[in-house]
N, C-alpha and C positions, 0 to 999 in steps of 0.2 A: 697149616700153621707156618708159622716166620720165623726163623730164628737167626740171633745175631752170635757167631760166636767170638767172644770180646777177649784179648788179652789187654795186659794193664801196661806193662812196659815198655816203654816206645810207641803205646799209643795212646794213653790217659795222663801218659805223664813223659818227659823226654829227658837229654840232655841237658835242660838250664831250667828244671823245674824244683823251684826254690823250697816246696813244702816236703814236710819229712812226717812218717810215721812209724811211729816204735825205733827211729833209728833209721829209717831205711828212705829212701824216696820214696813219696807219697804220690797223691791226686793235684796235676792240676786243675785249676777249676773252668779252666774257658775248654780243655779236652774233656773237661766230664761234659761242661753243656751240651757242647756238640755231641756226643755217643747219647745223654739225653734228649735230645732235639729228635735223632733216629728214631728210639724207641718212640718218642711221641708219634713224629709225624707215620710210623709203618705201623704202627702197636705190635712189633714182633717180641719174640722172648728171647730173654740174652741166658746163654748158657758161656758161662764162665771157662774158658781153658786156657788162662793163665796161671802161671805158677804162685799166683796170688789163690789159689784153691788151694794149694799144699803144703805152701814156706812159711804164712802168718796165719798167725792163732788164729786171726779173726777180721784176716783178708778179705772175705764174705760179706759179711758184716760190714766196714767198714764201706766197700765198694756201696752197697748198700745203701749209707747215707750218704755216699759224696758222688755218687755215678748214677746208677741208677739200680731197681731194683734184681735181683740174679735168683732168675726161676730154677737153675740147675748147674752142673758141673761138669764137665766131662770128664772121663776114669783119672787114677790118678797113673803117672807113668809108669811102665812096666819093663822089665830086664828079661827078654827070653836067653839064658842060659845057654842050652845048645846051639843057638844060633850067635851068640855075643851079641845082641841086638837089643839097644835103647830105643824105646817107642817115639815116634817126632810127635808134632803135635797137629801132623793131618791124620795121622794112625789115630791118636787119642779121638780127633771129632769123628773118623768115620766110624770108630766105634758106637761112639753114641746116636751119630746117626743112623748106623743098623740096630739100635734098640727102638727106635721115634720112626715109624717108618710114615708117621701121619705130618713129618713137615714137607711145606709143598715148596718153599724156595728159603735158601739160606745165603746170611753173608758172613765172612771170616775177616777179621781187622785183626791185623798180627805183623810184627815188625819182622818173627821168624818164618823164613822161609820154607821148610822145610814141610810141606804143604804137597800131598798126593795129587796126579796131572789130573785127576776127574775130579778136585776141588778148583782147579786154577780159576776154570771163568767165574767161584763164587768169591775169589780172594782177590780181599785189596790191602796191596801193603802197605806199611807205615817205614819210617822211618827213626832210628835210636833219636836223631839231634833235634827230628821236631815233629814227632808225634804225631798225631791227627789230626788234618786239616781242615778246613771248611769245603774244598776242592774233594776231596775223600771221601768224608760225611754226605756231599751230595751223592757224590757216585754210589756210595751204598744204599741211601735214600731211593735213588731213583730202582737198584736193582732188586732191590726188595719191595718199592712200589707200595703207593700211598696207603693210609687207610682207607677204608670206603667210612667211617664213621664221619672221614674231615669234610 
């Protein structure tokens, strides 16, 4: 299995992204293409681990119509206590990744860096002012590798 794990901020939408929802910045629509274009061209699963899974009601949803479809979630962030420790969000995916022990290559599209070193070669960053490029979109296309269906 394929999996994409998709944050939304700074990469589905950026710095000069004019649309809003519920208030908040929204989707724009040539970064959802492109994360749609991926899905098409690898047919991997996007497992959502942005904070758009935990901040909006219906974040989910939403991503949903204007992105593409979101077969999953990764945990939502956790506080360990005795250690004073806030979970990043490579802590979040390798969680989920040692529950899926069946996917066979994964990519990470995330503006946050904060990204464990045995994620690094699946992580492509983005950036807050411009989001997800076509340069980028390749680069995960090709490292997740085509469909055999195309």
């Amino acid at each position: 299995m394929k999996v994409l794990f998709l944050d939304i901020d700074g990469v589905v939408n950026c710095a000069t992204t004019t649309q809003r929802h519920r208030g908040y910045i929204g989707i724009d629509p040539y970064m959802a293409f492109l994360v749609g274009k991926i899905v098409l061209d690898t047919d991997c699963k996007v497992v959502l681990s942005s904070s758009w899974r935990t901040f909006h009601d219906d974040g989910v949803k939403e991503i949903g119509k204007q992105v593409t479809f979101v077969d999953d979630v990764t945990p939502s962030p956790w506080y360990e206590e005795e250690n004073k420790h806030h979970s990043t969000r490579g802590e979040e995916i390798q969680a989920w990744l040692d529950l899926h022990p069946e996917v066979e290559v994964y990519a990470i599209v995330d503006d946050d860096t904060r990204m464990l070193e045995s994620q690094l070669p699946h992580y492509f960053q983005t950036q807050w002012n411009a989001g997800i490029t076509e340069e980028i979109a390749k680069r995960i296309t090709d490292h997740l590798g085509l469909s055999t269906a195309q």
